[in-house]
N, C-alpha and C positions, 0 to 999 in steps of 0.2 A: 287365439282369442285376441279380440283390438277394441276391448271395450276403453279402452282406457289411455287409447293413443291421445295426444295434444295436437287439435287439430289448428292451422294458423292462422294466426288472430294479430289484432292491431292493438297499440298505447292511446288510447280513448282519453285525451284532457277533458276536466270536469272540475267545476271550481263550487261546488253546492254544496251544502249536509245529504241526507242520504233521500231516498232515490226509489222511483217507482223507473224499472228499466225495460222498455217496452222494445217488442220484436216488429219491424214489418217486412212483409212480403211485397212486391209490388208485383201487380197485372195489369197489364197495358195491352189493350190490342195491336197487334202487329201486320203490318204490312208488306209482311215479306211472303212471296206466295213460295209455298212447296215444290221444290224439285221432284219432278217423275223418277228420277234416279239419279245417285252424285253423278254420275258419266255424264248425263248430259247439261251440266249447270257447273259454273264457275265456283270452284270451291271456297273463293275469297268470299263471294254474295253469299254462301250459303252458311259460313259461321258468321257473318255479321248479324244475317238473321237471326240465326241459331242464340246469337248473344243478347241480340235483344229480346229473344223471346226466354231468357231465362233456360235455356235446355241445354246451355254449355257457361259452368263457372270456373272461378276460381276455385283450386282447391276442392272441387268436390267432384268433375270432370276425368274421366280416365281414358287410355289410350282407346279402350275397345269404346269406349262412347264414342268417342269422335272417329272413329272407323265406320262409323253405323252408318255417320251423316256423311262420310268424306268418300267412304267406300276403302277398299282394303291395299290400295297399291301404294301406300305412299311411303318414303323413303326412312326409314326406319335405325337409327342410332342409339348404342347405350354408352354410357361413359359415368365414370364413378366421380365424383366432387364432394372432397372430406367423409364424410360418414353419409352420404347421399347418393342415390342410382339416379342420374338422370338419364331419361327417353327424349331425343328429337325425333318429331314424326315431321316428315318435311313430304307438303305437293308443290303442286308447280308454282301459286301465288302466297302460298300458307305454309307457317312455321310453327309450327307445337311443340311446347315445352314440357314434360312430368317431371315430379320428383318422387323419390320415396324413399324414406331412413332405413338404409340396410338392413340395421339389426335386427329390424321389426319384419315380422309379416306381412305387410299394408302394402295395398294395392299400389300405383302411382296414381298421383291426382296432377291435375292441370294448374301450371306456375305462368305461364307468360303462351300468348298466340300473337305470330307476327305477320301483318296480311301486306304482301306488295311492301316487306321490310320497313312496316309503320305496326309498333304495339295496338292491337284491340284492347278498349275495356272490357274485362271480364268481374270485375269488380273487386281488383286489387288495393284499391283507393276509397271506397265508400266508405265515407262518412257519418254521422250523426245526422239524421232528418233534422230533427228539432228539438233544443232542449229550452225546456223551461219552467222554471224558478218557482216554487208555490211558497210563501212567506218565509222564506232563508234567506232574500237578498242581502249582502252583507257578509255571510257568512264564508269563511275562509273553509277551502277544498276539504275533506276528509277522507277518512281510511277507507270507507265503505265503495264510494259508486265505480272509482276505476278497478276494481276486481270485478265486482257482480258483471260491469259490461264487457269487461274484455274475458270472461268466462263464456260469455252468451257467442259475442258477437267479434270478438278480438282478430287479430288476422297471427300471431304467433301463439296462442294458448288460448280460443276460442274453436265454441262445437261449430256457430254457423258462420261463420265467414262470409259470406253472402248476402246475409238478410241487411237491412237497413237499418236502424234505430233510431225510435222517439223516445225520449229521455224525462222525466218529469223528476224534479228534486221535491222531496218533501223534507219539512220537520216530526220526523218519526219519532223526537222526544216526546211529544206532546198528544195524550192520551183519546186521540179525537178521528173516528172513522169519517170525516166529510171531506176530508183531500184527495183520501181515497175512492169514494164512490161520488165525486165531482170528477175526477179525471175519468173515470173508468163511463159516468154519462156523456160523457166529451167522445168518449172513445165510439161509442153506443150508435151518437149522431151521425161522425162519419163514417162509420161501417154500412147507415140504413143511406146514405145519400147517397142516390145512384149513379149520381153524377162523379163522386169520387175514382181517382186512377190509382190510388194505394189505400188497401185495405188492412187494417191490423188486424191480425191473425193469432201472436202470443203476445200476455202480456207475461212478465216477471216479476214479481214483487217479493225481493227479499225483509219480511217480517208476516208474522201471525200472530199480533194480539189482538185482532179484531175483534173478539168475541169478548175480551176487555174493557174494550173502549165506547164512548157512546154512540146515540143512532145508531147500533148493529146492525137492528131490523133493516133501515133504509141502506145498509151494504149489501146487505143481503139480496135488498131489490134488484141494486145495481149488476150485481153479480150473473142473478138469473135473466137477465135482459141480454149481458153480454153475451151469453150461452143459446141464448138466440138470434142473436146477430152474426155466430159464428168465431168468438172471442175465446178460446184456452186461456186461461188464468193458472199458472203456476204460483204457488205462496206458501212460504212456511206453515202456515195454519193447514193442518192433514187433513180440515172437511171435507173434500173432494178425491183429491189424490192420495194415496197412501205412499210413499217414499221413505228412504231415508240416507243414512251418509255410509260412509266408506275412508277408512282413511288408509294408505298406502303404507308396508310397513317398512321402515329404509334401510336400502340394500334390496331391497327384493322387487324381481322382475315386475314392471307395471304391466306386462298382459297376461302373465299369471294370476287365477283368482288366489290361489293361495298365499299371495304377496299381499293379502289385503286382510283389515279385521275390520270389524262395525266398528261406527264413528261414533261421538259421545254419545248422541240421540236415540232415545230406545228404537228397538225397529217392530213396529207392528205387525200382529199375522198378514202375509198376504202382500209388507210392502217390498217397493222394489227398490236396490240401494245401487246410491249414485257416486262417485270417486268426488272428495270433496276436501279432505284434509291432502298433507304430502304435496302439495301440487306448486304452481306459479303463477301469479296474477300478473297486469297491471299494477302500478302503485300509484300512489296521491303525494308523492312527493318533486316527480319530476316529470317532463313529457318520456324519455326515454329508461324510465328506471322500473322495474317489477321487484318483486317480494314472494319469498317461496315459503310458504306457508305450513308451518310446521302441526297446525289445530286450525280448524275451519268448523262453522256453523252451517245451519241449515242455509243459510244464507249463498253458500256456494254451491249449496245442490240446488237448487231452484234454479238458479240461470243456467244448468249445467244441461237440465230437463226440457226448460222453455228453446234452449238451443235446437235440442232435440226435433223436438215439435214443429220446428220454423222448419226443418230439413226434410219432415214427414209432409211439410205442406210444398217444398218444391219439389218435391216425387210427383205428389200427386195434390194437387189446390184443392179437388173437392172430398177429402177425405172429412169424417167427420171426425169432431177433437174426442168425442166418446170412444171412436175406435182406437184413436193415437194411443189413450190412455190403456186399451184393452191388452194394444200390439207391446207395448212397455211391457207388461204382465205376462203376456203369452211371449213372447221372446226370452223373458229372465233369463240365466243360468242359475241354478240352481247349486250353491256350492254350502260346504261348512257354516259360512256368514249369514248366509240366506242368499235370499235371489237377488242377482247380480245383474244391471241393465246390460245390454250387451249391442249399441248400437249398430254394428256390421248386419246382424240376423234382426233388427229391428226394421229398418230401411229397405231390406230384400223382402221384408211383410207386407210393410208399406208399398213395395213396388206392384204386388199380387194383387191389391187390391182397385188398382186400375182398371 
């Protein structure tokens, strides 16, 4: 089981209070035409392609993918480095890197491709789209947004590695749903603009007192508009999704279910529970420093989900977020705890329904 591996993720600087942490996808049409077969096409042209169209990343890419597109001859090497397997697959102008931590079970994923011995972007280096400030300017960094983003989207303890992010800080003290579903009609506009080249796909928002706080209703609106633009919303509040935590018990194997008990949060008939205490963030104290989190909130399972979901939509972009939510449920494991999300037999759901 690899439900619970730490996929790699980046140190996310963020100087705000806390934080609506939004996932995107990009779709770009691509101009790179299809090889009738690697044989007869430049394997350099063919991962540039490949790269720009998103169908080879960082980290989430494996030997046998890129055998698919490369074709099956190519020069093939293993070599051990610290507690890591590394795979060179070497063609004639292309250099492919994998890694995978021994101990574990887990496949190798793709670290580095070098074409004509010049690095390709695979999205090693991605960035923060955009982040921006909703009445906190002023305000000094907090504990909160470098964990939830380097959970989602992190490049050493993040699910998606890949995805992009737009970032929105909020003042979450302050008992008022209009931040909320003001950003989420922002979000709504560029989804329906056809002219837009990045579309948002998850959002994450670690808190649930909406139902709380005033104008509900007019969230509410918001919410069901997003769901028709094509918008997942992940949120501590359980109205939609039923979830819950996981916290790891220490010393014990992390892809063992048994090494795990429910997390503070009751867990509801039916939800699916997400590894969210025991773990390591990002921290709010320096660009290079993390916090290994001994108790965690709902707060760390929501990006851990939304992550999820950003990875269900690079399988496959036109999956619907209703089925994402179903494939969570119908994947589970099914242990002691309750049911268990199980990303590996998640993604392999998602791939079927191509």
């Amino acid at each position: 089981m690899r439900s619970f591996i730490l996929f790699k993720a980046e140190r996310i600087p963020l100087c705000a209070s806390m934080v609506l942490a939004l996932l995107l996808c990009s779709y770009t049409i691509s101009v790179c035409a299809a090889a009738d077969t690697p044989t007869k096409s430049n394997p350099a042209d063919i991962v540039r392609c490949a790269a720009a169209d998103g169908r080879i990343a960082y980290k989430l890419t494996t030997p046998d993918e890129l055998k698919a597109l490369l074709g099956p001859d190519g020069n093939e090497t293993v070599r051990n480095d610290g507690g890591m397997e590394i795979l060179d697959l070497k063609y004639s102008n292309v250099q492919a890197t994998f890694g995978r931590m021994r101990r574990y079970s887990t496949p190798s994923t793709l670290l580095w491709i070098h074409v004509n011995g010049k690095p390709l972007d695979i999205g090693q280096e991605r960035r923060i789209v955009k982040y921006e400030a909703i009445d906190v300017q002023g305000i000094p960094v907090k504990m909160h947004e470098p964990p939830v983003s380097s959970i989602a989207v992190g490049k050493t303890c993040g699910v998606a590695p890949g995805a992009s992010l737009y970032y929105f800080a909020v003042p979450m003290w302050k008992p008022e749903n209009k931040p909320y579903y003001d950003i989420i009609d922002k979000l709504n506009k560029l989804n329906a603009d056809p002219t837009t080249t990045q579309r948002v796909r998850v959002v994450s928002i670690s808190t649930g007192m909406f139902s709380q706080q005033t104008n509900f209703e007019r969230w509410k609106e918001a919410l069901k508009k997003a769901d028709q633009n094509g918008i997942l919303i992940v949120k501590c509040a359980q109205d939609s999704i039923h979830y819950g935590m996981l916290a790891r018990i220490p010393g014990k194997d992390p892809d063992d279910p048994a090494g795990y008990k429910s997390g503070i949060y009751g867990v509801r008939p039916g939800a699916v529970l997400v590894p969210a205490s025991n773990r390591t963030t990002a921290c709010h104290t320096g660009n290079d420093v993390y916090t290994y989190w001994r108790e965690a909130g709902m707060s760390w399972a929501a990006p851990y989900l939304a992550g999820l979901a950003v990875l269900a939509y690079q399988v496959n972009p036109e999956i619907e977020s209703e089925k994402i939510v179903t494939l969570w449920q119908k994947t589970a494991l099914q242990t002691n705890v309750g049911a268990v999300v199980q990303p590996r037999d998640f993604i392999e759901a998602v791939r079927k329904t191509q």
